[in-house]
N, C-alpha and C positions, 0 to 999 in steps of 0.2 A: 684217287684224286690228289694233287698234291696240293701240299698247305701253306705255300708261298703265293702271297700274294702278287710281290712283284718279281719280274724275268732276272737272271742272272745280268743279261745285258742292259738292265733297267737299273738295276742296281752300281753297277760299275759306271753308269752316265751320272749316277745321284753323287754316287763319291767323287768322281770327277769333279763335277759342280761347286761340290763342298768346298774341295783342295782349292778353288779356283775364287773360290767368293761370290760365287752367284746366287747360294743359297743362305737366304738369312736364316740361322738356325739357333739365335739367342733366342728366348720367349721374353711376349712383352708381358709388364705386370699386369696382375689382372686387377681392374679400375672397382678403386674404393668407394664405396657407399660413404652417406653423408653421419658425421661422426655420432652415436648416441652418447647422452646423456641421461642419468635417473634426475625422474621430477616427482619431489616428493608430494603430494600436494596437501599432507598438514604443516609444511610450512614456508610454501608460497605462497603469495598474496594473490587472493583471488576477487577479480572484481565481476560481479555476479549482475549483466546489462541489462538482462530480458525477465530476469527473475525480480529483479526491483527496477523494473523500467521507470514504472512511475512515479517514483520517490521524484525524479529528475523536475517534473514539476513543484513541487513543493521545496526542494532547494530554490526555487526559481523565485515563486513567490518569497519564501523567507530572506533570502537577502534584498528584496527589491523593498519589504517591510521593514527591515533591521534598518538599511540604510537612511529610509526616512524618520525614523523614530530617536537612531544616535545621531543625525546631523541635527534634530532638534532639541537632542536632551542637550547634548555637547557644544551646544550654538556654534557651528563650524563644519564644513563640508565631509564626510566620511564615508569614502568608497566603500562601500560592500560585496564581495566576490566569491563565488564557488571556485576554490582551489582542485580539490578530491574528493572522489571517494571509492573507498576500497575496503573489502577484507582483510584484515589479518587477525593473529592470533592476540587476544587480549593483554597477554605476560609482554608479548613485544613492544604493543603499545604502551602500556602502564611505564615501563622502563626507559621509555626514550625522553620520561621531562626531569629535567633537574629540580632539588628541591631548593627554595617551597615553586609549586606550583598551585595557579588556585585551581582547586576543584571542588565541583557542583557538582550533587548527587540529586537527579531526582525520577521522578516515577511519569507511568503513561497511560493512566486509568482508558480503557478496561483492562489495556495491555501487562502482561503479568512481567516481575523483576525491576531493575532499574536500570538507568542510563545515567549518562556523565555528560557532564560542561568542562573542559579543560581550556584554562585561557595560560597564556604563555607569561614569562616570567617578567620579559621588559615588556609587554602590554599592559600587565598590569599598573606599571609605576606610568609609562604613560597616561593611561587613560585616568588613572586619580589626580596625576598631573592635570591634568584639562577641567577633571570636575572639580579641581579650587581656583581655578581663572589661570592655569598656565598653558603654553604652547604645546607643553606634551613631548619635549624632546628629550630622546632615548636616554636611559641611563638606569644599572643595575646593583644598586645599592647590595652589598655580602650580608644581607642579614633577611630574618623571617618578617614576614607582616604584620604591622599594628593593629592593634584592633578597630581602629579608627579605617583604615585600610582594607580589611576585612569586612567590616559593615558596606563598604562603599563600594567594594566588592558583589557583596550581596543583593543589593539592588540592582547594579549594572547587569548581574545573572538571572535577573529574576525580567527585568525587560527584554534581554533575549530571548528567554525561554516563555514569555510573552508573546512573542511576536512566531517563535517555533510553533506554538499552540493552533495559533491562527491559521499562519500555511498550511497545517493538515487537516483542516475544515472540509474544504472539498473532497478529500479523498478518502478519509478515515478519521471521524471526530475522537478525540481525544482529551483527557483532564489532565494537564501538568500539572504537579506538585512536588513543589521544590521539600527535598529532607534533610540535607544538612552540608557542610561545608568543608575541606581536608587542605590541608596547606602537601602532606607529605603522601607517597606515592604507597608506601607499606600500611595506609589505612584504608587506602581505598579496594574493597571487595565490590565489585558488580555481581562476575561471573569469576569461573575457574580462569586459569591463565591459559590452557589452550584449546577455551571456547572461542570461536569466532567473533567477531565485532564487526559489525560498520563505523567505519570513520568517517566523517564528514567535517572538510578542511575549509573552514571560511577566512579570509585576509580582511582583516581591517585596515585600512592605507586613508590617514590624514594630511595633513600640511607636512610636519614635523618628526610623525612614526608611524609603524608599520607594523603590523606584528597580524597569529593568527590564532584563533578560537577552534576548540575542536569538539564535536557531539560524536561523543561512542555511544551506540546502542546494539545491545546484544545480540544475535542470530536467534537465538533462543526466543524474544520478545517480536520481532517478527515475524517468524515462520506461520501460528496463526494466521497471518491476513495475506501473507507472501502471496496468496493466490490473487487478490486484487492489486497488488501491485505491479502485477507482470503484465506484457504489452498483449498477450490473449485478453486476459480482460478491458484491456482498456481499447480494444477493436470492438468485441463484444457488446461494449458499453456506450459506442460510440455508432456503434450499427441500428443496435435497441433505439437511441434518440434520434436518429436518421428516418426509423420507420413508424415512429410515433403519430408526429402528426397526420401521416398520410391514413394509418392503422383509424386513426379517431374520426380523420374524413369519409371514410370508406364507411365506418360502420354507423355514422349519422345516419344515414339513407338506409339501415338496415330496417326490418321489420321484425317484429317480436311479438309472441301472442302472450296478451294481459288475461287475466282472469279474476274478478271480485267472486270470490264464493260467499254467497248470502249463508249458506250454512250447512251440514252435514247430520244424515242420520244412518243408523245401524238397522235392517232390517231380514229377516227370516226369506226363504227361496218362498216359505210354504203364503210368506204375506204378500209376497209379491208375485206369485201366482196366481193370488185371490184380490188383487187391483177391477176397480173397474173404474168405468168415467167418474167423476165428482167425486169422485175418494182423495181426502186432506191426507199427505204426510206431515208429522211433524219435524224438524229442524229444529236443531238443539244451540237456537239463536234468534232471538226476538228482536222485532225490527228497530228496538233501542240499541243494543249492542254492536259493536264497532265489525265488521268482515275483515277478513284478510285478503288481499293483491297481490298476486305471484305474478311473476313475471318468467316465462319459460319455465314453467313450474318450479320457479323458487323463491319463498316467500320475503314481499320485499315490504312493502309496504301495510298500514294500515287505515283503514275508512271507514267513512258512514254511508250508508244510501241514497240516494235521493233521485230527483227530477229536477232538470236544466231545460227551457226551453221548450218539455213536452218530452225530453231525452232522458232514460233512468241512466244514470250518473254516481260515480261512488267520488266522496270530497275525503282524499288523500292526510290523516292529520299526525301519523309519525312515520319513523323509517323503522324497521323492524332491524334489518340488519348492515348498518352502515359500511362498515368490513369485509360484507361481501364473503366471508369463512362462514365456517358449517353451518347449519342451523339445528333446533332441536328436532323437528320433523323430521328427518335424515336426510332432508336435500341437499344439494352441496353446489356451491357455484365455482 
């Protein structure tokens, strides 16, 4: 068999062709894919939606509370706003304020470590500006803060992180406590420098100036509860109060067998093979002593005996187990 594929005469029509310009015989390039890149991602900024969904409300509420509480401290109108928030690495953040900068260190009882208040350098001088009777307009004096400046400082931080406290009532109760104060960037340790942070970027916008406050809290002090902040739970939590009340209507109408046991005794096979009519057992409870009330055989209540009406009757006078968790008899509800 020969191992040409194409005919002598097939071949001499192809060159023909060639010499002639019939056949295109450049090759076209072969079409590039779209360009990569390496992403590193300890140190991109990572903004984590679904994992802290529900922070989004508690920003919400705390600027809607900030805002009313500095147009009243500061007698003057002052916008409150959620700028950001995002991950990044803590070294990056620390690095980016000029000194002095004020910063607030403080804590998030149950939550373990610390978090930060960072207010910007011309807010500062603004906003002390306003709380001695001035307009508050911008200006950055080259020097460190007074003490006078600092104390005024300190209050101002302590009514934000007032009002931070509040916002996270519904979702995760918390005790803030304020611990101490740093004008300079090289004293403040939270975390390591390339632990994680949440930043949270608020603007304060007055008449006259503008400037913005910043809450860093660790990954690390989150990750405990991360699980209720994410939008699985809060479907979860929102499905549960959906089916509550119907769940309580439904089981109004449910029925359940009560039981008052007047009393219990221990007895022999051989004694109770030897029963006959008019034979007394004792019960190891006299008709002064209180019975116990089970309810689907678990003990709830306590009573006395009696007759109502010609009806024996037990008058219900404590709760045994309010809690509804284990009992000593080994019931369980």
């Amino acid at each position: 068999m020969s191992d040409q594929i194409l005919s002598q005469e097939e071949i001499d029509a192809l060159l023909g062709a060639m010499a002639k310009g019939e056949v295109n015989i450049e090759t076209e390039p072969a079409p590039q894919g779209p360009k990569i890149e390496p992403y590193d991602l300890t140190s991109q900024r990572i903004i984590m939606r679904d994992e802290f969904f529900a922070l989004g409300e508690v920003y919400d509420k705390f600027t809607g509370t900030l805002q009313s509480s500095l147009s009243a401290t500061l007698q003057r109108s002052i916008d409150v706003a959620l700028v950001s928030t995002e991950m990044v690495k803590y070294g990056d953040f620390i690095k980016a304020f000029p000194n002095p900068t004020s910063y607030n260190i403080f804590s998030m009882e149950p939550l373990i470590g610390s978090a930060l208040l960072a207010i910007e350098t011309d807010l500062v001088f603004s906003l002390i500006d306003c709380m001695f009777g001035g307009d508050g307009k911008p200006m950055t004096p080259n020097r460190d803060f007074s003490m006078i400046e600092l104390r005024m400082m300190h209050r101002f931080s302590m009514e934000v992180l007032s009002n931070f406290e509040k916002a996270w009532e519904f979702l995760f109760p918390v005790k803030i406590s304020y611990k101490k104060s740093e004008t300079k960037s090289e004293f403040v340790h939270i975390v390591n420098s390339n632990d994680l942070v949440m930043v949270i970027v608020i603007s304060l916008h007055g008449k006259e100036f503008s400037g913005n406050i910043y809450l860093c809290i660790s990954y690390l002090m989150l990750e405990p509860i991360k699980e209720r902040l994410s939008t699985k739970y809060l479907r979860e939590k929102d499905m549960a109060y959906a089916w509550k009340p119907q769940l309580e209507h439904l089981l109004s109408d449910t029925f359940v067998m009560a039981i008052a046991e007047l009393g219990k005794t221990v007895q022999s096979v051989r004694d109770l093979l030897e029963l006959r009519v008019s034979d007394v057992i004792r019960l190891n409870a006299s008709p002064e002593d209180m019975i116990t009330i089970s309810i689907g055989n678990v003990p709830k209540y306590n009573g006395f005996p009696g007759v109502v009406k010609g009806n024996r009757a037990v008058e219900v006078t404590t709760l045994i187990n309010p809690k509804g968790d284990q009992h000593d008899s080994g019931y369980s509800q």
